[in-house]
C-alpha positions in Angstrom: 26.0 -54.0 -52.8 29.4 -55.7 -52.4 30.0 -55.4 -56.4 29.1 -51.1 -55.6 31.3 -51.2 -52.6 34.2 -53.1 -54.9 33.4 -51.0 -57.7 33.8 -47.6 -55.8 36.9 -48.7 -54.0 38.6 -50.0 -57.4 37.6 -46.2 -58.6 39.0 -44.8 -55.6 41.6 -46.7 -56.0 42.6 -45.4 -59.7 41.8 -41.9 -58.9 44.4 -41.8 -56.0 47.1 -43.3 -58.8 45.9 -40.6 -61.2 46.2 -37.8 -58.4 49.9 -39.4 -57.4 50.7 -39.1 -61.0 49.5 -36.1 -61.5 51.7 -34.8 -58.8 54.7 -36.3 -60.4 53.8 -34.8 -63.9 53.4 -31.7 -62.2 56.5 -31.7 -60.1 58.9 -32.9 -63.3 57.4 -30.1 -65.1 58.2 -27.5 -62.1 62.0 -29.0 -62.4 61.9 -28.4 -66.6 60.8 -25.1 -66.3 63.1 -24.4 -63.2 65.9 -25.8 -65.8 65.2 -24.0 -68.7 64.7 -20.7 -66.9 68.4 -21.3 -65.6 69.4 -21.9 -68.8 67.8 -19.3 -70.4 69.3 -16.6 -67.7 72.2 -18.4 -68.1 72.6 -17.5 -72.2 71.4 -14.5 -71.6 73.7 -13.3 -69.0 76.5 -14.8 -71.7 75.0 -12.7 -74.2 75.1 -9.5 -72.1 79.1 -10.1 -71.1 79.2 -11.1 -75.0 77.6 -7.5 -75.9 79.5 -5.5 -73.6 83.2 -6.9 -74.2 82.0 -6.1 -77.8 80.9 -2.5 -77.2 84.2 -2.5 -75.8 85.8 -3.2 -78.2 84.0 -1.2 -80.7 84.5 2.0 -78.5 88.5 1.4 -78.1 88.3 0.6 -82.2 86.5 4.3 -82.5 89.2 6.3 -80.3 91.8 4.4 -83.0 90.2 5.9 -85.6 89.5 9.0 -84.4 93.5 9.3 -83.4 93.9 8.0 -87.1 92.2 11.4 -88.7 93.3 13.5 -86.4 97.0 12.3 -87.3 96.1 12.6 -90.6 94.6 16.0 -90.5 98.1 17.0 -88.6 99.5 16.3 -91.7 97.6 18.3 -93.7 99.3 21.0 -91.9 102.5 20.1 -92.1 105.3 22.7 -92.8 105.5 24.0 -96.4 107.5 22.1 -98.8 107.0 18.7 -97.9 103.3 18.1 -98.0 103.2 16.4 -101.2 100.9 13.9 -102.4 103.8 10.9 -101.9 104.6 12.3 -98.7 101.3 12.4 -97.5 100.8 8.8 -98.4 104.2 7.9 -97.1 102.8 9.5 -93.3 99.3 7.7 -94.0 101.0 4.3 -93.8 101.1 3.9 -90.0 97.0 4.8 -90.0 96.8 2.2 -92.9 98.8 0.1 -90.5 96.8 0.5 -87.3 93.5 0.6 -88.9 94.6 -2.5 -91.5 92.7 -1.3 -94.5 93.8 0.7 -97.8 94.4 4.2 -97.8 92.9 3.6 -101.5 89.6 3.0 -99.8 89.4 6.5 -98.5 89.9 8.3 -102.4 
């Protein structure tokens, strides 16, 4: 009966350290998760700054080009006898400037 009693409390014994660690594994996992959520958010919310100062960007770009053709279609009206092909090139440089590519590209 002693060896019983001994054997159950030995049992006991390694069930309470397998609970306690249990717990501890269960806790450091909580922390991970807790970490890698804040991480996570953390990208994320970098990403969505990232996105916007982009969209930004791209809208301000668009009104550029937009001013661009609408400068450039001003110029298809301009007043008779000087709206030659050079001339119109010659105009088109500041838009070639401002929008940094070849009026070439446009032909």
């Amino acid at each position: 009966m002693a060896t019983e009693r001994s054997k159950a409390q030995q049992l006991e014994a390694e069930r309470a350290l397998l609970d306690r660690q249990n717990k501890e594994l269960r806790a450091k996992l909580d922390e991970v998760d807790s970490q890698n959520k804040a991480r996570a958010k953390a990208s994320q919310q970098a990403f969505e700054s990232k996105i916007a100062n982009l969209e930004e960007q791209l809208d301000a770009e668009m009104r550029q080009v937009v001013k661009c053709f609408e400068f450039c279609e001003s110029l298809l009206d301009c007043p008779s006898g000087m709206c030659g092909k050079a001339w119109l090139e010659l105009q088109c440089q500041s838009v070639d400037e401002l929008l940094n590519i070849s009026f070439n590209n446009f032909r």
